[in-house]
C-alpha positions as CSV (number, residue, x, y, z in Angstrom):
1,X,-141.5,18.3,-62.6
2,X,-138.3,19.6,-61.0
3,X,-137.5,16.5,-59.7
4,X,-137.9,14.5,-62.4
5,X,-135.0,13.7,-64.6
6,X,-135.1,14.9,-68.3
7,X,-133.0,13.7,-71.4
8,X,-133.2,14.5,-74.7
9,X,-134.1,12.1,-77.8
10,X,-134.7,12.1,-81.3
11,X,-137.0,10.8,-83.8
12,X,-137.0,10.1,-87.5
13,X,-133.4,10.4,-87.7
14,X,-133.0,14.0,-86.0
15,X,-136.2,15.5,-88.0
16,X,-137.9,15.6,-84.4
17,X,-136.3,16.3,-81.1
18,X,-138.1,15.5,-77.8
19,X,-137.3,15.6,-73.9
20,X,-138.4,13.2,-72.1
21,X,-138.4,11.7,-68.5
22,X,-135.3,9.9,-68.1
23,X,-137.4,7.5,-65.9
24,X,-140.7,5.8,-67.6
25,X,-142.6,5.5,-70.3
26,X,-140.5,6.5,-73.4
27,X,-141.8,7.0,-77.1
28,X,-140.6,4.3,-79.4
29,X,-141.2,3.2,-83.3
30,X,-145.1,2.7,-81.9
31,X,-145.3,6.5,-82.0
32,X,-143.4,7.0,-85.1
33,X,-145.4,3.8,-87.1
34,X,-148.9,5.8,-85.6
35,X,-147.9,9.1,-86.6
36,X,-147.1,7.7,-90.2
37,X,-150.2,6.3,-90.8
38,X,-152.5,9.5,-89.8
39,X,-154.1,11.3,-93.2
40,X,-153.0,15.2,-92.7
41,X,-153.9,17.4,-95.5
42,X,-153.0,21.6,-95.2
43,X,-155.2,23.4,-92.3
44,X,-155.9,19.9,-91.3
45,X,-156.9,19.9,-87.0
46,X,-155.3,17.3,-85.2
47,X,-156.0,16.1,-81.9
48,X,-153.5,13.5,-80.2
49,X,-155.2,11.9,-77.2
50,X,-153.0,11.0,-74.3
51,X,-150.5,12.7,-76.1
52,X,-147.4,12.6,-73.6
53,X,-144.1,14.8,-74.1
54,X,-146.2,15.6,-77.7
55,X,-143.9,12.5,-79.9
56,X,-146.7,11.5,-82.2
57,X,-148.4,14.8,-83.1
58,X,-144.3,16.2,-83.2
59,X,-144.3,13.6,-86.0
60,X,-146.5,14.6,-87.8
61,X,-146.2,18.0,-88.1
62,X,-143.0,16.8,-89.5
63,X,-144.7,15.7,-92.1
64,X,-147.0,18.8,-93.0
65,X,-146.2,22.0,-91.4
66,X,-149.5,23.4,-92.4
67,X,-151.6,21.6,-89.4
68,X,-152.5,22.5,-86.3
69,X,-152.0,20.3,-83.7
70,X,-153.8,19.8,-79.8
71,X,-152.7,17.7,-77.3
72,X,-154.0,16.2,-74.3
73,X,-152.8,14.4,-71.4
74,X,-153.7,13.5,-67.8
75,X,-150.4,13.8,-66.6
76,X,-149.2,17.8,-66.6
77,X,-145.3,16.5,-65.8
78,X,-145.9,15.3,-70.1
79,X,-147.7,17.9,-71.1
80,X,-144.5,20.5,-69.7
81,X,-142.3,18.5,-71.8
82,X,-144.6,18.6,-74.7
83,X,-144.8,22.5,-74.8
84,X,-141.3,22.5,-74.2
85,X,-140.9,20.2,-77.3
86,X,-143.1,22.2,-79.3
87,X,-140.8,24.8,-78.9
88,X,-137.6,22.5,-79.3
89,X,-139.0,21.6,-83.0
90,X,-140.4,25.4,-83.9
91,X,-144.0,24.8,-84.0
92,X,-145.2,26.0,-80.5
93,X,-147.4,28.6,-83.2
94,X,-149.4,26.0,-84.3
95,X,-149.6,24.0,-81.4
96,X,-151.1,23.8,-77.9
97,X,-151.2,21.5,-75.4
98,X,-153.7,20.8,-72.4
99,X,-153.3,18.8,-69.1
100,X,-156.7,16.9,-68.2
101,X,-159.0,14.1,-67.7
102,X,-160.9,12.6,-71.0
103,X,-163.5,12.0,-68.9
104,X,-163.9,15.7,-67.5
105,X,-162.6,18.1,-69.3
106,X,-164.0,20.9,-71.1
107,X,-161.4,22.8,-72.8
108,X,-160.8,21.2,-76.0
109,X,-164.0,21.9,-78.7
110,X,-166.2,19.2,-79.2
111,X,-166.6,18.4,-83.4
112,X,-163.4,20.5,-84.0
113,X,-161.1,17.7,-85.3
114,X,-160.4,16.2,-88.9
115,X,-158.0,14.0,-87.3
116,X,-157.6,12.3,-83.3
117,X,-155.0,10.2,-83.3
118,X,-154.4,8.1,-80.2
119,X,-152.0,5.4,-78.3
120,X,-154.2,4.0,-75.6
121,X,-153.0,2.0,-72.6
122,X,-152.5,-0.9,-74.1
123,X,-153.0,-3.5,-70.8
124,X,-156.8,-4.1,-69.7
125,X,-157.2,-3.1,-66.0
126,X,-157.2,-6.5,-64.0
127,X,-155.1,-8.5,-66.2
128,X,-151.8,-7.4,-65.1
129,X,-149.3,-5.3,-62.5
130,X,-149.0,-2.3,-62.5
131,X,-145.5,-0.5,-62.7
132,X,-144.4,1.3,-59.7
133,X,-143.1,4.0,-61.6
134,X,-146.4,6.0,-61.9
135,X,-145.9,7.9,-65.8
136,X,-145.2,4.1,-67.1
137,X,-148.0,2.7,-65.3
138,X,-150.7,5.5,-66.3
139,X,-149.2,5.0,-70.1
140,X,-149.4,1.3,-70.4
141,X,-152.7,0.1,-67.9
142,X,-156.2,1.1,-68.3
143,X,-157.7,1.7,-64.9
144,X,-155.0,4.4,-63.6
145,X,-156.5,7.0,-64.7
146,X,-160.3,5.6,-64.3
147,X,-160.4,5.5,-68.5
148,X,-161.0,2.3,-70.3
149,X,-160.7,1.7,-73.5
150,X,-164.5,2.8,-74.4
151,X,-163.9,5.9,-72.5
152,X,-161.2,7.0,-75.4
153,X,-163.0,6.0,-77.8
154,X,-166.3,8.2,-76.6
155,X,-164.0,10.8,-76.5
156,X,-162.5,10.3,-80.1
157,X,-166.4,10.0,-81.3
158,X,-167.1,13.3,-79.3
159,X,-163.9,15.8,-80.8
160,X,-164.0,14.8,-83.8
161,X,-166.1,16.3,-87.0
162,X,-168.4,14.3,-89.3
163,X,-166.0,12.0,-91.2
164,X,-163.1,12.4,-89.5
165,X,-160.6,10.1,-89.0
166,X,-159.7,8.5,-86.4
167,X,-156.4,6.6,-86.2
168,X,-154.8,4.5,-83.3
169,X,-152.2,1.8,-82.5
170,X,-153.0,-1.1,-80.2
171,X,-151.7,-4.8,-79.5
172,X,-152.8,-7.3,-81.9
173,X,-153.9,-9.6,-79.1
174,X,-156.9,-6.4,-78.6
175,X,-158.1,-6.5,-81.7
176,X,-161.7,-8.3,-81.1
177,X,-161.9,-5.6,-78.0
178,X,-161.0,-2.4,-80.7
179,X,-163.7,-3.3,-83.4
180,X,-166.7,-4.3,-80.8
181,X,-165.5,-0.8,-79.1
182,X,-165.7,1.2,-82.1
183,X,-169.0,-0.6,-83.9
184,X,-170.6,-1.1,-80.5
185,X,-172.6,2.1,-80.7
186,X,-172.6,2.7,-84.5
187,X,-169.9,5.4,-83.5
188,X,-167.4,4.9,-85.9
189,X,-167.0,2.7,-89.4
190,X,-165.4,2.0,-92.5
191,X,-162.5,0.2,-90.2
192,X,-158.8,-0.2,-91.7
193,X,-156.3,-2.5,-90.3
194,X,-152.9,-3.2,-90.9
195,X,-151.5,-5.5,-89.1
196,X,-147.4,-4.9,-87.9
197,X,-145.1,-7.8,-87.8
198,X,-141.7,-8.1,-85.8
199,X,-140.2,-10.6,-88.6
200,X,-141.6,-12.7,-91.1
201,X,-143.2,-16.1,-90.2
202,X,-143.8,-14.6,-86.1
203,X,-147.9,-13.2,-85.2
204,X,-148.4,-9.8,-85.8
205,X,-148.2,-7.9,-82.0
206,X,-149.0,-4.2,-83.3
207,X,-151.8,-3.5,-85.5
208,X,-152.9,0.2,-86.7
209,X,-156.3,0.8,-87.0
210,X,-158.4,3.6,-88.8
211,X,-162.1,4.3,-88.4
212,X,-164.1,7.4,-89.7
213,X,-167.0,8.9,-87.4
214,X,-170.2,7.9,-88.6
215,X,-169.2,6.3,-92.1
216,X,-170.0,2.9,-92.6
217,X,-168.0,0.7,-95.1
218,X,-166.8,-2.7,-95.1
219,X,-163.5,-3.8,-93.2
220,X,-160.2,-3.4,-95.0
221,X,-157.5,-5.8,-94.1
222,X,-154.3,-4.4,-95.1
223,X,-151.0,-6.8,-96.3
224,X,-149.5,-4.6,-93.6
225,X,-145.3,-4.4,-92.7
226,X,-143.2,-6.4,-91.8
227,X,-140.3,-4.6,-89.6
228,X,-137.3,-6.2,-89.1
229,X,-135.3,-8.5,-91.7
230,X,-133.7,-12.1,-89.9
231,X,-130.6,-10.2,-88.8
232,X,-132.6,-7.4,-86.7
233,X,-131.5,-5.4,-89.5
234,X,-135.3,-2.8,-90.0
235,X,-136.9,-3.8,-93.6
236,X,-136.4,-1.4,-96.2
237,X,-140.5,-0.3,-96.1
238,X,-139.4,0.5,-92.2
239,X,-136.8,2.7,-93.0
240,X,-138.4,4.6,-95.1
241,X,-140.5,5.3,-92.1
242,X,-138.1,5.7,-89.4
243,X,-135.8,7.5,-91.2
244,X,-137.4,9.0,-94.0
245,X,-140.8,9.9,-92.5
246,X,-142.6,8.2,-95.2
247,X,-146.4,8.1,-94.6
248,X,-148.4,4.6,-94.6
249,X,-150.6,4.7,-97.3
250,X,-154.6,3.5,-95.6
């Protein structure tokens, strides 16, 4: 941590401020779309998973300052900067933050949550090359850290309470992998997707996806957003979210 260079950032136009490693993985409009789209009602729990310097659960306590929010992270170099960050946007009260292994640990309560909200590495291991910076390469390939995809989401299943929500970001290109994950074991149902397009006309290469644990309803395709207008100009809808901190309605 000493060695590593910090800078400071913002999100949602100032709302939330955030140090982060000047080399790496940085948060972008992923963490700030994710964030938006997370249900959070007063005295709401909410766990993010791989949480990094704390951006997406930052986010949303922007949103509703009556939460509490837990983070986790395999890497304790993040999880310095989140606490730090927590204290850099005034909610290190209602906030806590724990380095560890999804696949080990044992301090955060099991069937505690309303809400885990998660970014997983979004590359399967074997099908590409790894970053030699290490914070990118454990936030963007499964197989660093020995989690795959399944692993997060036995961990999601595991945290949170009967009905709760989980919400997630992921390539579009994953999609097939996502559902079978979360259906496989009758862990999670009642999917919603909405699907996020760069421009109009181009695939969708983001989609947002919201399961409950252990509630079982028919798939929800969403119209979704479309993000930037032909002059790389953001739409409206993705101001409102970037700038406003507008929620996404699933």
């Amino acid at each position: 941590m000493k060695d590593m260079e910090v800078i400071e950032t913002t999100l949602l136009r100032g709302r939330v401020k955030l140090l982060q490693p000047k080399v790496g993985f940085h948060a972008s409009i992923d963490s700030v779309f994710l964030a938006a789209a997370v249900p959070v009602k007063d005295r709401f729990k909410v766990l993010d998973v791989g949480c990094g310097v704390g951006s997406v659960g930052l986010c949303i306590t922007s949103r509703n300052k009556n939460i509490s929010l837990t983070g986790i992270d395999i890497q304790s170099e993040l999880i310095d900067l989140a606490c730090q960050n927590a204290t850099l946007n005034g909610v290190t009260e209602r906030s806590r933050f724990f380095q560890g292994d999804i696949q080990s640990e044992k301090a955060v309560p099991d069937n505690e949550f309303n809400v885990v909200v998660m970014n997983p590495p979004y590359l399967e291991d074997g099908t590409h090359t790894s970053s030699p910076e290490k914070i990118k390469a454990t936030s963007h390939g499964e197989g660093i850290s020995g989690a795959d995809l399944a692993d997060w989401v036995k961990y999601a299943h595991r945290k949170l309470k009967q009905g709760g929500h989980l919400t997630m970001i992921h390539r579009a290109d994953r999609l097939d992998d996502v559902i079978v994950t979360l259906e496989k074991k009758r862990w999670f149902g009642s999917l919603v997707i909405y699907p996020l397009w760069s421009h109009t006309g181009e695939d969708a290469k983001r989609v947002i996806i919201q399961a409950r644990k252990e509630r079982y309803a028919p798939l929800i395709l969403k119209p979704g957003m479309v993000i930037h207008e032909e002059n790389g100009q953001y739409t409206d809808a993705a101001q409102k979210i970037l700038n406003g901190a507008a929620a996404i309605d699933l």
